[in-house]
C-alpha positions as CSV (number, residue, x, y, z in Angstrom):
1,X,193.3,241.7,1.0
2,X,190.4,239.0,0.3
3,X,187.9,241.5,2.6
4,X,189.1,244.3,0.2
5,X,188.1,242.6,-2.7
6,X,184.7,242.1,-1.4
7,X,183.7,245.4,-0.6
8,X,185.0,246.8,-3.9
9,X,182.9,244.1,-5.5
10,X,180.2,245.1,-3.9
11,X,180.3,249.0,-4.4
12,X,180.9,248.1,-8.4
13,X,177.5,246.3,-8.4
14,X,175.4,248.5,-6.5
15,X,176.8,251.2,-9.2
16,X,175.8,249.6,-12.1
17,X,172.1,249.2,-11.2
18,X,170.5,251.6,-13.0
19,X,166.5,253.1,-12.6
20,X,163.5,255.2,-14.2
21,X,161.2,257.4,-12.8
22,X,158.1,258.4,-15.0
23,X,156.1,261.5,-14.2
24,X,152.6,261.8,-15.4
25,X,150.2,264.9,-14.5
26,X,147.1,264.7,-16.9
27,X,148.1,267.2,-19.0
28,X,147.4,265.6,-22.4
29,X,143.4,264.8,-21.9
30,X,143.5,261.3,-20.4
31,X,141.9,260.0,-17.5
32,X,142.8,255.8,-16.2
33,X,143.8,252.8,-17.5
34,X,140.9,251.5,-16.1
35,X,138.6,250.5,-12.8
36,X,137.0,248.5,-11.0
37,X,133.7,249.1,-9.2
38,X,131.5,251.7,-9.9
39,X,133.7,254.8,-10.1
40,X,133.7,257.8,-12.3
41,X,136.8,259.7,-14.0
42,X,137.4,263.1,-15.8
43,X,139.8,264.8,-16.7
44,X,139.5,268.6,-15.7
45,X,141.6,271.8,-15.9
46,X,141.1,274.8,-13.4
47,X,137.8,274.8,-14.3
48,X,135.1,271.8,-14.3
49,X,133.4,272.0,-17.5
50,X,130.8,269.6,-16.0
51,X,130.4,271.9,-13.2
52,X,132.0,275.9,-14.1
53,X,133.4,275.4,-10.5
54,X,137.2,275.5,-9.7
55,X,139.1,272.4,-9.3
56,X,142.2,271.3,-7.1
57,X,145.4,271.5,-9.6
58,X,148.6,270.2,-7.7
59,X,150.9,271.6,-10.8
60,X,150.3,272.4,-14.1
61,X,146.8,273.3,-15.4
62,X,144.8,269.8,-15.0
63,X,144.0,267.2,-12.7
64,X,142.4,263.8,-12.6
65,X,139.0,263.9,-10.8
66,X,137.5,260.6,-9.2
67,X,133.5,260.3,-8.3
68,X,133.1,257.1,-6.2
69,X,129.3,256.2,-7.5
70,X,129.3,252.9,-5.6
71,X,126.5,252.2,-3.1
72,X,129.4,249.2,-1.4
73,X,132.8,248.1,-1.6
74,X,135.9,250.3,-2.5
75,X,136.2,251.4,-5.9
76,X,139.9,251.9,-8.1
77,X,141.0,254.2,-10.7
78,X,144.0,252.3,-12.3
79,X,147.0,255.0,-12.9
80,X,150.0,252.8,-14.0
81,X,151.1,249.4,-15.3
82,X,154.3,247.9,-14.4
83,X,155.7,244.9,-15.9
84,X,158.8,243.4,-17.1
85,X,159.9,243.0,-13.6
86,X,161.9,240.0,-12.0
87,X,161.5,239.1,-8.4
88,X,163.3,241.6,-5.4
89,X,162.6,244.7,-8.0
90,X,161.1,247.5,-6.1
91,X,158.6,249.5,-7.6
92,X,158.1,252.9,-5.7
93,X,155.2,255.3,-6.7
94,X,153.4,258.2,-5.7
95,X,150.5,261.0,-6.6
96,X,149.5,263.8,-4.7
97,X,145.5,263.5,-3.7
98,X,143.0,266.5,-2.9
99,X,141.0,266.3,-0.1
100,X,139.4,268.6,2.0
101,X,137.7,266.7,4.7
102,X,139.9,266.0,7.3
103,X,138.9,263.1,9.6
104,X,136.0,261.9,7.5
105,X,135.2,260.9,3.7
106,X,135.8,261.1,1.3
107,X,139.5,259.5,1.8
108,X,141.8,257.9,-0.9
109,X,144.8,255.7,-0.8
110,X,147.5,254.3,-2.9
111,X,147.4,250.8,-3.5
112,X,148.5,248.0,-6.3
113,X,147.6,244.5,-7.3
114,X,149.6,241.9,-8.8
115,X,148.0,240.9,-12.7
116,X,148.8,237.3,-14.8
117,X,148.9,238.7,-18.1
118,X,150.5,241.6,-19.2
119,X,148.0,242.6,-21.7
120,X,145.1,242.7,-19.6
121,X,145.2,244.7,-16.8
122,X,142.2,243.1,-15.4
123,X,143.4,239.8,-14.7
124,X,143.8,239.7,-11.0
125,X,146.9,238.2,-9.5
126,X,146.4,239.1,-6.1
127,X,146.3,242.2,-3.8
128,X,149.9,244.0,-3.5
129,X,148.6,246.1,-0.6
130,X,149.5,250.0,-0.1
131,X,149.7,252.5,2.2
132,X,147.2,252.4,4.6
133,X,147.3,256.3,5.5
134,X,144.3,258.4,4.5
135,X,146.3,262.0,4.6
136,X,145.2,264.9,6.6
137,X,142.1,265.8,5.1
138,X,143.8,269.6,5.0
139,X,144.2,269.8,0.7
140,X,146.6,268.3,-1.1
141,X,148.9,265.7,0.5
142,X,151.3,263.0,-1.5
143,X,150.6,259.7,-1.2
144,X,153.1,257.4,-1.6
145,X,154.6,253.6,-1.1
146,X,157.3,251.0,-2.0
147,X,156.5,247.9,-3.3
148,X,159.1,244.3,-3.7
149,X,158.1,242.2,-6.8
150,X,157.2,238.6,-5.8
151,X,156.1,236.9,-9.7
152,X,154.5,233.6,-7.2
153,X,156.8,231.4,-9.6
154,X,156.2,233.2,-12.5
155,X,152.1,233.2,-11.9
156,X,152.5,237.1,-12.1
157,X,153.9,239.2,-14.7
158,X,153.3,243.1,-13.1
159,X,151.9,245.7,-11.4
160,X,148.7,248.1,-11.5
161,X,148.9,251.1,-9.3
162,X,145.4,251.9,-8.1
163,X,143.5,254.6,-6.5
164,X,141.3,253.7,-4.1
165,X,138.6,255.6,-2.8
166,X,136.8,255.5,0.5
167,X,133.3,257.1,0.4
168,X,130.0,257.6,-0.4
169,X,128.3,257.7,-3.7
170,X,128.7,261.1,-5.3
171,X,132.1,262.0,-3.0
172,X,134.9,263.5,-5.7
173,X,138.6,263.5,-4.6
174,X,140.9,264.7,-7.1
175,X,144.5,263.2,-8.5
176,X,147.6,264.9,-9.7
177,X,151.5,264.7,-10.2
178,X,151.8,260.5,-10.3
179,X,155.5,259.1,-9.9
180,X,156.6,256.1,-10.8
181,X,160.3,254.9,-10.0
182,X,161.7,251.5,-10.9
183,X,165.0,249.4,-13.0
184,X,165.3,250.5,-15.8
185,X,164.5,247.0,-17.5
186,X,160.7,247.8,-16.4
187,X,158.2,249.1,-18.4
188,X,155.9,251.4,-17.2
189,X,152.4,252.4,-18.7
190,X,150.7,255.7,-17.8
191,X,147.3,257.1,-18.8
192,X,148.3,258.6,-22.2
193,X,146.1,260.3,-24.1
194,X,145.2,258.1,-27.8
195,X,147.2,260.3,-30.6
196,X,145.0,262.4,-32.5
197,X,144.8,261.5,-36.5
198,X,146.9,264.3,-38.1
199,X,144.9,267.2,-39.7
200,X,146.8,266.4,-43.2
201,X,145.1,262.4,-42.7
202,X,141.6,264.3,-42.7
203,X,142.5,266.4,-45.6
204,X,143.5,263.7,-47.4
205,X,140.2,261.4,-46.9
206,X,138.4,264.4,-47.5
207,X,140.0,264.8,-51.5
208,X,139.1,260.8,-51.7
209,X,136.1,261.8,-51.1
210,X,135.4,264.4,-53.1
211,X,137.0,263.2,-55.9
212,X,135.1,259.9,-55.9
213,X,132.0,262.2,-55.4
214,X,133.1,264.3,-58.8
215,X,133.8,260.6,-61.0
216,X,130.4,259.5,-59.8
217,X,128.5,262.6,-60.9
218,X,130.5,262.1,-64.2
């Protein structure tokens, strides 16, 4: 009777846990959160306006496109912040990558590090490591990895999901499709675009203006 107890117990609480998944696929204009090392980002639809060639689109009509500009080292796009997390939480994440040179660069991986304040995304808490498999080279592959919060006592408050690329200066890779699963306490940041001042704002400046343009002339 006692064992029966247990088990029900334990089925009850592994119903109540609860989780999120955000999507994110560049539609609205936006590129990273942020970077480090010298590494450039665009945001491009089927065709590069920077170029007028065709570009990789995993879904949808735009995709995230990464030019690794560094002469050393191993630059990151930042995709996603997580935080609000308490230590066990798994965070698991993914994105599809584009890249078309199988067995050589350039290559790209997912990866994370641990940050100390939540509202800086650049203050480095540690490496949270990834998953060390470059894909196939053959097009578009997903990426993807599982990661266990450890806060180090509280020292660290969340999560940046990274890309990193592995290449030489002027390599592009391209990004699409990013997933991001965790409780449902968490609170996870993507690459959104900044929300566009309404046209009726700008109409409205526009009569101030032109009214404090007629009482001056008056």
């Amino acid at each position: 009777m006692i064992r029966s107890t247990l088990v029900l117990g334990v089925l009850f609480f592994s119903a109540s846990v609860s989780a999120q998944t955000v999507t994110y696929g560049w539609e609205d204009g936006a590129t990273t959160l942020g970077n480090y090392g010298d590494i450039e980002a665009y945001n491009v639809g089927l065709i590069d306006p920077h170029t007028n060639d065709y570009s990789p689109i995993h879904s949808g009509d735009h995709s995230l496109k990464l030019i690794d500009q560094a002469e050393s080292g191993t630059p990151q796009a930042f995709v996603a912040l997580i935080t609000d997390l308490n230590d066990g939480d798994t965070v698991d994440a993914s994105f599809w990558r584009y890249d078309d040179t199988s067995g050589s660069a350039p290559s790209a991986r997912i990866w994370a590090h641990y940050i100390t304040d939540a509202n800086d995304i650049d203050s480095y808490g540690g490496s949270a490591g990834g998953n060390y498999d470059y894909g196939d080279g053959l097009g578009w592959d997903e990426a993807s990895h599982t990661w266990t919060f450890d806060s180090d006592g509280g020292n660290r408050v969340g999560l940046v999901l990274e890309v990193r690329t592995y290449s030489k200066p002027g390599d592009t890779i391209w990004i699409d499709d990013l997933s991001v699963t965790s409780g449902d306490h968490a609170t996870i940041v993507t690459p959104a675009a900044a929300v566009p001042v309404p046209a009726a704002v700008w109409l409205f400046a526009s009569s101030l203006l032109g009214f404090f343009g007629f009482s001056r002339r008056r």
